[in-house]
DOLUMTOR-540595 format. One record per residue (C-alpha): residue in one letter; z, y, x. Coordinates in nm, 4 decimals. Layout:
! residues N
+------+----------+----------+----------+
! code !       zz !       yy !       xx !
+------+----------+----------+----------+
!    A !        Z !        Y !        X !
...
+------+----------+----------+----------+
! end
This chain:
! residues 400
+------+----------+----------+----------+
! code !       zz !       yy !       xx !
+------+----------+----------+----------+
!    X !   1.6037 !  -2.2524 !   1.8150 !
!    X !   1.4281 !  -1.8960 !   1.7988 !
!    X !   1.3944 !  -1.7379 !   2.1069 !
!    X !   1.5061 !  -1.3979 !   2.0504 !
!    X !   1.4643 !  -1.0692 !   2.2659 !
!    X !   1.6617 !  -0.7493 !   2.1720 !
!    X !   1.5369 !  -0.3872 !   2.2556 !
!    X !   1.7273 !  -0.0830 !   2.2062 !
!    X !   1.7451 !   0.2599 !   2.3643 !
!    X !   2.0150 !   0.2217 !   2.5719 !
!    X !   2.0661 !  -0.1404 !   2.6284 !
!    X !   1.8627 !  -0.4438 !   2.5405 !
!    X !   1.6230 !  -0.7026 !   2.7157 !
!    X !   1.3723 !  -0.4405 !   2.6935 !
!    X !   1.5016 !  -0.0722 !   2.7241 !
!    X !   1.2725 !   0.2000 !   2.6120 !
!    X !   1.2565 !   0.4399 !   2.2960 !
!    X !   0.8915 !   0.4283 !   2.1843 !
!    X !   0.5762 !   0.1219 !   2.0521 !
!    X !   0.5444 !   0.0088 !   2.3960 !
!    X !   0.8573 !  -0.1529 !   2.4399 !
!    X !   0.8859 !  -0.3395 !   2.0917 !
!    X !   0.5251 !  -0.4339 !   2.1697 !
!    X !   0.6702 !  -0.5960 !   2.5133 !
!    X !   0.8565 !  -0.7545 !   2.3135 !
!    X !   0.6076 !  -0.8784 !   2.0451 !
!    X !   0.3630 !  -0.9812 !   2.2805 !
!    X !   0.5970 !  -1.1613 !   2.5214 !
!    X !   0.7210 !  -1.4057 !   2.2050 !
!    X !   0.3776 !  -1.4699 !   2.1145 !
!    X !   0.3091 !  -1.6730 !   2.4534 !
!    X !   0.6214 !  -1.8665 !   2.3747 !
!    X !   0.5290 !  -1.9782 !   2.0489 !
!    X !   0.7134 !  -1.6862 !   1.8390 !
!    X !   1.0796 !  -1.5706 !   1.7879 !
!    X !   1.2205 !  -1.2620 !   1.6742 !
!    X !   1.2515 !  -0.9193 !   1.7890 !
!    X !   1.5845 !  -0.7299 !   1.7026 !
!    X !   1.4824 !  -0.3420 !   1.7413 !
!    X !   1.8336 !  -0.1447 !   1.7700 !
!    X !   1.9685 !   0.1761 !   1.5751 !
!    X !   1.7473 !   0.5087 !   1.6650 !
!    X !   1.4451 !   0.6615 !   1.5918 !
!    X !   1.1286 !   0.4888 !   1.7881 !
!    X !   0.7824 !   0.7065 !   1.8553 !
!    X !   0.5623 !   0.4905 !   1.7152 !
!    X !   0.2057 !   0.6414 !   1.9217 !
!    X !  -0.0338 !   0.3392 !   1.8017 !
!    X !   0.0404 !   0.0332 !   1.5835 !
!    X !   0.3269 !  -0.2190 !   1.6132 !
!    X !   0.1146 !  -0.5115 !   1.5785 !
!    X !   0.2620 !  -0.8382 !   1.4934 !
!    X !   0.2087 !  -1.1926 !   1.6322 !
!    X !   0.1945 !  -1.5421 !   1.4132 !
!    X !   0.5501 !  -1.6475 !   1.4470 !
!    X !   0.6951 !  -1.3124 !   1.4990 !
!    X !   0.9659 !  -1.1930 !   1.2923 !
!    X !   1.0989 !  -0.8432 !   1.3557 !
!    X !   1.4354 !  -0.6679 !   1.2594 !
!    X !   1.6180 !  -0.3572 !   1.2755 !
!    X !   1.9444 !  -0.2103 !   1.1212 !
!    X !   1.8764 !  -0.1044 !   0.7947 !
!    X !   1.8895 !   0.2456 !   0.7486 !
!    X !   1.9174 !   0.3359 !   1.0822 !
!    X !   1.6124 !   0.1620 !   1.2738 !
!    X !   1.3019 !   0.4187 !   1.2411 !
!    X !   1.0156 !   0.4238 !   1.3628 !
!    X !   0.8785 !   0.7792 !   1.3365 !
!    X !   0.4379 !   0.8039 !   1.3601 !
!    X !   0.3608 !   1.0891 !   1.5931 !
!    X !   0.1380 !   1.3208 !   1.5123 !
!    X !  -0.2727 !   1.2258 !   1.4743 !
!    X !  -0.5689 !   1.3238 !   1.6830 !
!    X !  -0.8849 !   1.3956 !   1.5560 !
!    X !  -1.2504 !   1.4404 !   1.7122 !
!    X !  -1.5905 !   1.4774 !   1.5463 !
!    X !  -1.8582 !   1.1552 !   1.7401 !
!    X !  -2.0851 !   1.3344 !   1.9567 !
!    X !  -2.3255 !   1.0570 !   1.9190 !
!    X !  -2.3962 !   0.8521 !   1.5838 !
!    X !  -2.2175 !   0.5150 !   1.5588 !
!    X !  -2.4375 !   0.2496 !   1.4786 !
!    X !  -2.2852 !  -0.0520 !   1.2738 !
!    X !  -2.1679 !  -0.3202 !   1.5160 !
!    X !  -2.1679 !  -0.1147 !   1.8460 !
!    X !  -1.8403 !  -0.1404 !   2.0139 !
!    X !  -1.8081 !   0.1932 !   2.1689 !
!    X !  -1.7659 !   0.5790 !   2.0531 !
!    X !  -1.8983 !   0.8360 !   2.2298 !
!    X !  -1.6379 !   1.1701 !   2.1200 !
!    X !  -1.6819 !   1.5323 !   2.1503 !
!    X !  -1.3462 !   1.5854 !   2.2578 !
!    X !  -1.1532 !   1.2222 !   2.4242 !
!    X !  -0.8236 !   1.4085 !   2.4836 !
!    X !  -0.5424 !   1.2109 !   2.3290 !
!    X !  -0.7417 !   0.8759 !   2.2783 !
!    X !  -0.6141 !   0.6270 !   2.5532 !
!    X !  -0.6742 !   0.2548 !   2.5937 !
!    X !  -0.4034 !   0.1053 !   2.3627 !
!    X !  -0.4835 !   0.3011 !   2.0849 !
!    X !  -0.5703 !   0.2712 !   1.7538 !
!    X !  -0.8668 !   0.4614 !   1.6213 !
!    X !  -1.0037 !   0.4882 !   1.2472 !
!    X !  -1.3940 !   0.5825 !   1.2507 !
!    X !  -1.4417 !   0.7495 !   0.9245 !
!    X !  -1.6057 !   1.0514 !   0.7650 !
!    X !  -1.4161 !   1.4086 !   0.7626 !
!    X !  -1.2226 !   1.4654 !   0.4285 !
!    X !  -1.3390 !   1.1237 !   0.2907 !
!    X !  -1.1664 !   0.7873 !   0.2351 !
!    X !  -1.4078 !   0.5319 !   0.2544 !
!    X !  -1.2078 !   0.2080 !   0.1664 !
!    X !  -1.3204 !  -0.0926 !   0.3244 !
!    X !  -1.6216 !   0.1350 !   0.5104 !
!    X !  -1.3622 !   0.2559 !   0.7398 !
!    X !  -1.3458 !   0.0875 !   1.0541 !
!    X !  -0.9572 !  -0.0114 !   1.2039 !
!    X !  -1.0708 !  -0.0963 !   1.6014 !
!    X !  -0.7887 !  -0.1292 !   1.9438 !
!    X !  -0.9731 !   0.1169 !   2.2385 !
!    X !  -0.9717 !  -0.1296 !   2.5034 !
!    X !  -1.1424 !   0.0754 !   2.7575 !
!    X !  -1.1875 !   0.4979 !   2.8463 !
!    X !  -1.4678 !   0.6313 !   3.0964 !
!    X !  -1.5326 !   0.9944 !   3.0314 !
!    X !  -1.6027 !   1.0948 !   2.6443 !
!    X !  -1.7067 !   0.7256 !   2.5739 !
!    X !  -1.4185 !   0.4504 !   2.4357 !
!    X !  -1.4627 !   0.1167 !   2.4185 !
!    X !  -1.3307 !  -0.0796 !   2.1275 !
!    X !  -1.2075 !  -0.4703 !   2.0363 !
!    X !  -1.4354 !  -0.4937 !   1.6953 !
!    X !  -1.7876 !  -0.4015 !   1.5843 !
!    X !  -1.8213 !  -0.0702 !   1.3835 !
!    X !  -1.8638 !  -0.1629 !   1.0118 !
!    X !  -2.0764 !   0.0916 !   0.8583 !
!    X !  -2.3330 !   0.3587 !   0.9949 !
!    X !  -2.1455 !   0.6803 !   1.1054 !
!    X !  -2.3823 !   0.9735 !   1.1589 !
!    X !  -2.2762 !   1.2894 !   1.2930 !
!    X !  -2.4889 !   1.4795 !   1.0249 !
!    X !  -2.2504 !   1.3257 !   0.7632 !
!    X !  -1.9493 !   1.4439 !   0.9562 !
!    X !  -1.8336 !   1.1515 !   1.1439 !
!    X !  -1.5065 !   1.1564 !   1.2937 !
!    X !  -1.2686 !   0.9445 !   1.5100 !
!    X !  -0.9510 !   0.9397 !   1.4649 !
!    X !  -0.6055 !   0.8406 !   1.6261 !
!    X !  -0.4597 !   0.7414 !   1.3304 !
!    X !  -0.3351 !   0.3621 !   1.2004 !
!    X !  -0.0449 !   0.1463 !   1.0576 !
!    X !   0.2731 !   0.2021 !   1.1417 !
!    X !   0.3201 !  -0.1499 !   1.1430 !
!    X !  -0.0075 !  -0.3965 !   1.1337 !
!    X !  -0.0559 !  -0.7464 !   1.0985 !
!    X !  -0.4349 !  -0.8652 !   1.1534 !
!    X !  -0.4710 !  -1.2694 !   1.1057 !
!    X !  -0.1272 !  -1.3040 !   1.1393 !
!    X !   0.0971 !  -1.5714 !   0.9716 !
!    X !   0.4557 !  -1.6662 !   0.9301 !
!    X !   0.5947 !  -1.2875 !   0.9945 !
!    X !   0.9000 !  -1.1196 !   0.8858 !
!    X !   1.0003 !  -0.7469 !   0.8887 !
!    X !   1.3352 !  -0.6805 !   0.7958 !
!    X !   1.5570 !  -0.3720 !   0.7990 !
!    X !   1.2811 !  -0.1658 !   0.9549 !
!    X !   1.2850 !   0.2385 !   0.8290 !
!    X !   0.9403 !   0.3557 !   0.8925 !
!    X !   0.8526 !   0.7105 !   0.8062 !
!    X !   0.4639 !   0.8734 !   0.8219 !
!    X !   0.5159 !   1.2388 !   0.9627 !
!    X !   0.3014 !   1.2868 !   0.6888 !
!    X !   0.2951 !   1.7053 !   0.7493 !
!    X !   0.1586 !   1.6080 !   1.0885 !
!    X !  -0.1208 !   1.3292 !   1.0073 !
!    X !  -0.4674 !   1.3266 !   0.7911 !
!    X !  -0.4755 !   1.1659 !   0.4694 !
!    X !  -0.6133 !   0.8009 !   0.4894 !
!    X !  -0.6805 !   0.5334 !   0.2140 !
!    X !  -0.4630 !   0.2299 !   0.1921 !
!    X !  -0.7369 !  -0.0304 !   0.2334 !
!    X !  -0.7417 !   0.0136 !   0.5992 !
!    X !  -0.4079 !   0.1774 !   0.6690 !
!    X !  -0.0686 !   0.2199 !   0.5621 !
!    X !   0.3150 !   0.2535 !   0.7023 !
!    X !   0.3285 !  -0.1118 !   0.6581 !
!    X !  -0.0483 !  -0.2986 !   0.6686 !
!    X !  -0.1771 !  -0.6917 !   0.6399 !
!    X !  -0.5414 !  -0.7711 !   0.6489 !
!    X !  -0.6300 !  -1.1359 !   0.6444 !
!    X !  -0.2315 !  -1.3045 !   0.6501 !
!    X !  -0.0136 !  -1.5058 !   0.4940 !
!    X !   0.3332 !  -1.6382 !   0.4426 !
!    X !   0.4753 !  -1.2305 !   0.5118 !
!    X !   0.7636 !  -1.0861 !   0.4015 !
!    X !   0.8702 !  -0.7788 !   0.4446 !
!    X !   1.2469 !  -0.7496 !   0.3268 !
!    X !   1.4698 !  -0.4771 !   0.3197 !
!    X !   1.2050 !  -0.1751 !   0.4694 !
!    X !   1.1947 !   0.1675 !   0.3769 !
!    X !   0.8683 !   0.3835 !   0.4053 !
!    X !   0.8287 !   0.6962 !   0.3762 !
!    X !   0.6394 !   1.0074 !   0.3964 !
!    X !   0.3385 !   0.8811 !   0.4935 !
!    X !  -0.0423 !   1.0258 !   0.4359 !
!    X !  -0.1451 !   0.7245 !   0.3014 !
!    X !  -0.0040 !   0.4182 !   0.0775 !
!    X !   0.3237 !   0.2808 !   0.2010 !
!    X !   0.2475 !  -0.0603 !   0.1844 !
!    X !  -0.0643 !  -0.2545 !   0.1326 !
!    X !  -0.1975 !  -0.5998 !   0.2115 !
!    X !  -0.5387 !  -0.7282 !   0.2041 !
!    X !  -0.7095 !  -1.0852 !   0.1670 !
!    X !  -0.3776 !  -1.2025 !   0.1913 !
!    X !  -0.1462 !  -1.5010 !   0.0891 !
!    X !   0.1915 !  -1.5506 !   0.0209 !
!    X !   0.3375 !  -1.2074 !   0.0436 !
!    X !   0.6988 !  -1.1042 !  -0.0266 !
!    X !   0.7654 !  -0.7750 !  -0.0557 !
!    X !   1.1647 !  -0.7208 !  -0.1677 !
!    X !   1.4976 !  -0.5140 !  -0.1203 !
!    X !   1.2532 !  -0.2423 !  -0.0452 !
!    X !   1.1824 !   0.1376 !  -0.0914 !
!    X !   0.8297 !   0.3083 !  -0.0698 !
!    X !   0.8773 !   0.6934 !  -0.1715 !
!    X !   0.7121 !   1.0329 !  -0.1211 !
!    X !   0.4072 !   0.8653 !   0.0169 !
!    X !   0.1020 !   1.0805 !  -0.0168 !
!    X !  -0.1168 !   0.7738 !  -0.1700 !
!    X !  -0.0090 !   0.4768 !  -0.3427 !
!    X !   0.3338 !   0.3537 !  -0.3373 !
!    X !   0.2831 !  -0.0359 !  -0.3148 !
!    X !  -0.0881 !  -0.1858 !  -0.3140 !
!    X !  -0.1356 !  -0.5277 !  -0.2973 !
!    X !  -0.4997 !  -0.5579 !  -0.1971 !
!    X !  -0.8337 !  -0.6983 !  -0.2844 !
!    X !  -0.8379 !  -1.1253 !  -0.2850 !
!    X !  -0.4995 !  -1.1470 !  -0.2524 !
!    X !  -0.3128 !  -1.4162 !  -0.3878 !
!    X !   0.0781 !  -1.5123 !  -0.4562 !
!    X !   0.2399 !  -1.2137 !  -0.4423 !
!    X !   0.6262 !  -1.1280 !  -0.5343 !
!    X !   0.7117 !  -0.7359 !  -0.5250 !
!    X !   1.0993 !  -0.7248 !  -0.6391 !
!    X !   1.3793 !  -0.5648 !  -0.6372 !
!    X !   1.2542 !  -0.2427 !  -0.5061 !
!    X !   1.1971 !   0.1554 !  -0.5522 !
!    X !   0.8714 !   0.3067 !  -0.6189 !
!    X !   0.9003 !   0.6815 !  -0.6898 !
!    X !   0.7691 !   1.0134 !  -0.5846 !
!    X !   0.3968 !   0.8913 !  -0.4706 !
!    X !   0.1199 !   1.0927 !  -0.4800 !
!    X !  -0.0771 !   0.8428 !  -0.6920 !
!    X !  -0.0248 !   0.5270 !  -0.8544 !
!    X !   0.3676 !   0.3809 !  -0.8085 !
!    X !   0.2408 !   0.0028 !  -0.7918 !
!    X !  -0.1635 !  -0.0261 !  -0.7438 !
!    X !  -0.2933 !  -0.4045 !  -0.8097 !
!    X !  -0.6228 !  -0.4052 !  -0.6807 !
!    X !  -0.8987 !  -0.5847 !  -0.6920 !
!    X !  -0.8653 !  -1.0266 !  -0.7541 !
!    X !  -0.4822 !  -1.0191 !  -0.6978 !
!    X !  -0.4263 !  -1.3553 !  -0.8722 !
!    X !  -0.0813 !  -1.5674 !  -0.8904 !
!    X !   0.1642 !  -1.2605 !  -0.8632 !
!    X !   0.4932 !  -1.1558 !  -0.9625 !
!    X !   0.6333 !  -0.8126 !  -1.0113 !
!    X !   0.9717 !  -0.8572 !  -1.0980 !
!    X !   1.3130 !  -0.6261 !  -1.1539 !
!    X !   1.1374 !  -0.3110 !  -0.9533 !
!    X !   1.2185 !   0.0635 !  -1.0131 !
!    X !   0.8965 !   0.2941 !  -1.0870 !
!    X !   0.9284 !   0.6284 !  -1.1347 !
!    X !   0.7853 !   0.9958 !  -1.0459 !
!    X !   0.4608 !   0.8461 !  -0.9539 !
!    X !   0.1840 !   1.1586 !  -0.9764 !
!    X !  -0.0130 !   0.9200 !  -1.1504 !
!    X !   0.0710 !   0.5251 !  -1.3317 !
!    X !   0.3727 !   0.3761 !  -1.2885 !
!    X !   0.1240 !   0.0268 !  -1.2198 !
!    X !  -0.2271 !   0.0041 !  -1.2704 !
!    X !  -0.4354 !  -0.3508 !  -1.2634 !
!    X !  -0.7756 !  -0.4271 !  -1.3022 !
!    X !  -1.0390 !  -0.5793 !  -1.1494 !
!    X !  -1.0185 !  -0.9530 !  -1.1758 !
!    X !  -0.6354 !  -0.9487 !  -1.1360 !
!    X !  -0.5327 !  -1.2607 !  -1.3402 !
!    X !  -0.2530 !  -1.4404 !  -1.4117 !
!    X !  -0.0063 !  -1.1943 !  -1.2869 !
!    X !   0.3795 !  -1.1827 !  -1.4222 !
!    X !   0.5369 !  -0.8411 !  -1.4439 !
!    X !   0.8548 !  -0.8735 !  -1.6203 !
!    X !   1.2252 !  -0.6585 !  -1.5899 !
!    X !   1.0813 !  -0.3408 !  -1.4662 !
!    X !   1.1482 !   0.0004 !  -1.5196 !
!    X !   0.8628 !   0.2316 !  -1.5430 !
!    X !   0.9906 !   0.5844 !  -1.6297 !
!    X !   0.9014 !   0.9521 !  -1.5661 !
!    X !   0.5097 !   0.8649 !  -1.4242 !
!    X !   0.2744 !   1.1616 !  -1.4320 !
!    X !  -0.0019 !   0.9474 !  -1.6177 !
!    X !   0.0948 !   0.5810 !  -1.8166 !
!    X !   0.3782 !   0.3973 !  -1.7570 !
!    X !   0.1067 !   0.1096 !  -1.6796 !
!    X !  -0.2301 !   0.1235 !  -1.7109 !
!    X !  -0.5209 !  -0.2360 !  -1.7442 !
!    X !  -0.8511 !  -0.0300 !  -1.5906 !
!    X !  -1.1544 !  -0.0090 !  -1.7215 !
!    X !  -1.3780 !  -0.3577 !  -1.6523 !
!    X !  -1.6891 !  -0.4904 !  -1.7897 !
!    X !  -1.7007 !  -0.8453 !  -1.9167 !
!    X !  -1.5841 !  -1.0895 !  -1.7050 !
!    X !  -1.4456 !  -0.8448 !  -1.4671 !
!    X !  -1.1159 !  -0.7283 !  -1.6803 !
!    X !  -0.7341 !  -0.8073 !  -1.5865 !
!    X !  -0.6902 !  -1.1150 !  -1.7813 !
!    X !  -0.4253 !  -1.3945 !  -1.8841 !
!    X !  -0.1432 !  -1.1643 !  -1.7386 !
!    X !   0.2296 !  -1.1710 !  -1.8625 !
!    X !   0.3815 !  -0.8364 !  -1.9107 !
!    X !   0.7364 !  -0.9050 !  -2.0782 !
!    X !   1.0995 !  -0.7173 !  -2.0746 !
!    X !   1.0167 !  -0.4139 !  -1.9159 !
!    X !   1.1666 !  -0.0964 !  -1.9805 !
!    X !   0.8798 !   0.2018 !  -2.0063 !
!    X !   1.0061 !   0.5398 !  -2.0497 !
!    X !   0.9085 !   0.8655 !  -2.1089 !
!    X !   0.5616 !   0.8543 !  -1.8936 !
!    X !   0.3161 !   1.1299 !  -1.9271 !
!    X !   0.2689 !   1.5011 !  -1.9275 !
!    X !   0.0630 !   1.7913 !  -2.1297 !
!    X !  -0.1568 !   1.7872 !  -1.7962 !
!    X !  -0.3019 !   1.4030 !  -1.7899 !
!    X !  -0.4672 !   1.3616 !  -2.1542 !
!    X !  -0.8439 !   1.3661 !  -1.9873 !
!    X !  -0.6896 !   1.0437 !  -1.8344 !
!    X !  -0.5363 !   0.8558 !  -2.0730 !
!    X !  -0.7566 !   0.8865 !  -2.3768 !
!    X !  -0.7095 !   1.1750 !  -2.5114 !
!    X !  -0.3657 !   1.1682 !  -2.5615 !
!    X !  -0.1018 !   1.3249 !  -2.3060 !
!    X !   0.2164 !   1.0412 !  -2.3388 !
!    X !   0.1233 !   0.6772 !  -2.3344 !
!    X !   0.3550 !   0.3941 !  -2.2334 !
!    X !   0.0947 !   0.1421 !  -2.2108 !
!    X !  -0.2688 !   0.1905 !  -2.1907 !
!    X !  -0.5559 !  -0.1546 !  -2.2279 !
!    X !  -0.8606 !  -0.0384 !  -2.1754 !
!    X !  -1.2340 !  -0.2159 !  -2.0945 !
!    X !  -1.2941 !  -0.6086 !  -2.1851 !
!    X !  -0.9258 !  -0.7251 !  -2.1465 !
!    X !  -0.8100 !  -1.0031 !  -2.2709 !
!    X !  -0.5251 !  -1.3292 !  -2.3092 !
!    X !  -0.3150 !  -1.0460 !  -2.1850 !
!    X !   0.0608 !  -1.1020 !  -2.3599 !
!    X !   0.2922 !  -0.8209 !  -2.3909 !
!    X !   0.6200 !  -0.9693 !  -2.4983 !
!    X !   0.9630 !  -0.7684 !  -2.5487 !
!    X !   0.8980 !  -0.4854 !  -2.3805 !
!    X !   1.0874 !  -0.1575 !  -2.4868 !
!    X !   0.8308 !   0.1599 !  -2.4633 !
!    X !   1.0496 !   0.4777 !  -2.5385 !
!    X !   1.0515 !   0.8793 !  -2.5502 !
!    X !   1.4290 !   1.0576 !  -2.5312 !
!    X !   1.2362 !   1.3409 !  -2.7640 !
!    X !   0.9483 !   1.2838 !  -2.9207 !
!    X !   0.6641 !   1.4739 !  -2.7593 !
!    X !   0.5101 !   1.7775 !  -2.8536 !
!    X !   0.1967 !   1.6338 !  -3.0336 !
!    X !   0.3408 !   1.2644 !  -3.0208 !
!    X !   0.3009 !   0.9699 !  -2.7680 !
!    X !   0.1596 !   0.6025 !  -2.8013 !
!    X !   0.3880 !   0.3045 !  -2.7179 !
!    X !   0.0464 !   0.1247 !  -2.6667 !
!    X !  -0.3007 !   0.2552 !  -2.6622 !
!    X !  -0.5192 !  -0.0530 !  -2.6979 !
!    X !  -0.9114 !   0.0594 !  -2.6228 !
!    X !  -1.2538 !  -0.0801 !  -2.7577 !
!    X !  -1.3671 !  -0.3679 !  -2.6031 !
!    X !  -0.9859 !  -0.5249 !  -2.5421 !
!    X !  -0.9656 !  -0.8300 !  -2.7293 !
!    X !  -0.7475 !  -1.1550 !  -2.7717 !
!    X !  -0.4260 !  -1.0174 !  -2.6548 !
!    X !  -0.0628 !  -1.0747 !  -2.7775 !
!    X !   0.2453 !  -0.8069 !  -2.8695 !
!    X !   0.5131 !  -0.9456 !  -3.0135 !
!    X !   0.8269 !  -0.8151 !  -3.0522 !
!    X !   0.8019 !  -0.5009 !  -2.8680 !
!    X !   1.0155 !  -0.2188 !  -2.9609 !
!    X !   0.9224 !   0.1611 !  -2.9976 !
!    X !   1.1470 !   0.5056 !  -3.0127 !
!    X !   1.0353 !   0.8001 !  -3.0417 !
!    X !   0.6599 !   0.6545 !  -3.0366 !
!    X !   0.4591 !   0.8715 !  -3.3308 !
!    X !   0.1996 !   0.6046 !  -3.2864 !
!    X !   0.4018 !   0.2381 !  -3.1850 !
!    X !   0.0318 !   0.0679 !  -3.1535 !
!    X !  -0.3425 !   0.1728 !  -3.1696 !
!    X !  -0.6390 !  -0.0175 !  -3.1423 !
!    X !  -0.9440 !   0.1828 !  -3.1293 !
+------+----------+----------+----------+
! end
């Protein structure tokens, strides 16, 4: 039987209001051989990443379990740091503790997988210690900065997790902007056999979930809204993925973002709407994907969108069937989607063995200078629509 320890604010095996005691928690299972963690109803400061355990499986009440970021801290290096040193020397150490989890980066930039995600382990003056080697070259010429700032909820080489019922929102008015393939409200790097069930995040400065180099990740029941980066990202190499049943709206980029080799996936029966940008976008080696039953309606850009790839690079051998696309675009995105200002779907660079089966790709009005159901670009080839239907479409197909 699961071992199971509760906290909660006013009662509970572990009593306390903030990360440290649902880390207690966490950690404590992990020398047991795993369990779960029941978090109670109220709002948790979350002050550095909840970071889960193989085996671990945490819970709160739906709706009414949050765990609220605080606010980030920011200082510019006072020294350069040199790929692979484990320590930061900072112009200003106030509000970086042992316990903490810092993002080296460079000001006003996201630098995807350049960023470095490290624990500080130790403090002695202006100078932190921390648990991994720095990944790239930071020099204070180019504006390097440190900064408190991380996943609400992390999993690093985990396995075997579950969140479920957990509410997390960013404080996004009161963090930096970072890119999802170091951070997010919910964040995997190098797991498998996850699922996160029944979660809400919100406003945060950043994606609301992504996963990378991951397997076997279930993401369902859930809602990712007025995030300031992508909605839901499922990230480079990672393979057998199911996203269903959720709510994707009101992002400040892409709704749904498959990134780069995402291979064996399913995106199934999901709402995706008031995106800034796509409704979904795929690309780069993302193959033999299913995304069938959604609704993609009222996106700033496409409904969905297959990138631009060079031969052999391009999204190929992916299902898209029975999903409902709907009135996608604006007067302000034609630079992006060819020239034209409403597309439903857009193929561009070498894809191919892509089917598009049954899908419905509709306008309530037509649009003032007329939208494509599907924009098919030069250099797409071998690709199947059948029996797709069109309203209010001036254009139901082109192939340029």
């Amino acid at each position: 039987m699961k071992k199971i320890i509760a906290v909660g604010q006013k009662n509970g095996d572990i009593v306390g209001n903030d990360d440290v005691a649902i880390q207690s928690a966490i950690d404590y299972l992990s020398y047991v051989g795993g369990g779960t963690v029941t978090v109670a109803e109220g709002t948790y400061l979350i002050n550095t990443s909840v970071r889960l355990r193989p085996n671990i499986d945490l819970a709160g009440a739906p709706g009414k379990t949050v765990f609220y970021k605080c606010a980030n801290v920011v200082s510019v290096l006072a020294t350069d740091g040199d790929a692979n040193e484990r320590q930061l020397t900072l112009a200003n150490p106030d509000g970086f503790e042992p316990g903490h989890t810092v993002i080296v980066r460079f000001a006003g930039q996201s630098q995807g997988f350049l960023e470095t995600t490290a624990l500080i382990t130790a403090k002695e003056g202006n100078v932190v210690q921390i648990d991994c080697g720095l990944i790239n070259d930071y020099c204070i010429k180019n504006n390097a900065v440190a900064e408190r700032n991380f996943p609400v909820v992390a999993a690093y080489n985990s396995e075997n997790n579950r969140i479920s019922g957990i509410t997390v929102d960013g404080n996004r008015d009161n963090n930096t902007l970072i890119g999802g393939c170091r951070s997010a409200g919910i964040f995997f790097f190098e797991s498998k056999h996850m699922t996160v069930e029944n979660c809400t995040v919100k406003n945060y400065n950043g994606d609301g979930i992504s996963y990378q180099v991951c397997g076997d990740v279930t993401v369902t029941d859930g809602a990712f809204y007025n995030n300031a980066g992508l909605g839901v990202h499922p990230g480079s190499g990672t393979t057998v993925t199911r996203v269903t049943n959720c709510k994707v709206y009101g992002n400040g980029q892409d709704g749904v973002f498959v990134c780069w080799r995402v291979t064996g996936g399913v995106i199934e029966n999901c709402d995706v709407y008031e995106n800034a940008k796509n409704g979904l976008s795929i690309g780069h080696k993302d193959t033999h994907n299913v995304i069938r039953n959604n609704r993609f309606y009222n996106n700033g850009r496409c409904g969905m969108l297959f990138r631009e790839e060079t031969e052999p690079m391009g999204a190929n051998f992916n299902t898209v069937e029975n999903n409902v696309i709907s009135d996608n675009g604006s007067d302000e995105y034609a630079k992006h989607n060819g020239g034209y200002s409403y597309v439903g779907i857009r193929v561009c660079g070498c894809t191919r063995g892509v089917k598009f089966i049954g899908n419905s790709i509709s306008y309530k009005t037509a649009p003032a200078g007329g939208a494509v159901g599907i924009l098919v670009e030069k250099g797409a080839y071998e690709n199947v629509f059948d029996a797709n239907t069109f309203v209010n479409c001036e254009k139901e197909i082109i192939k340029r």
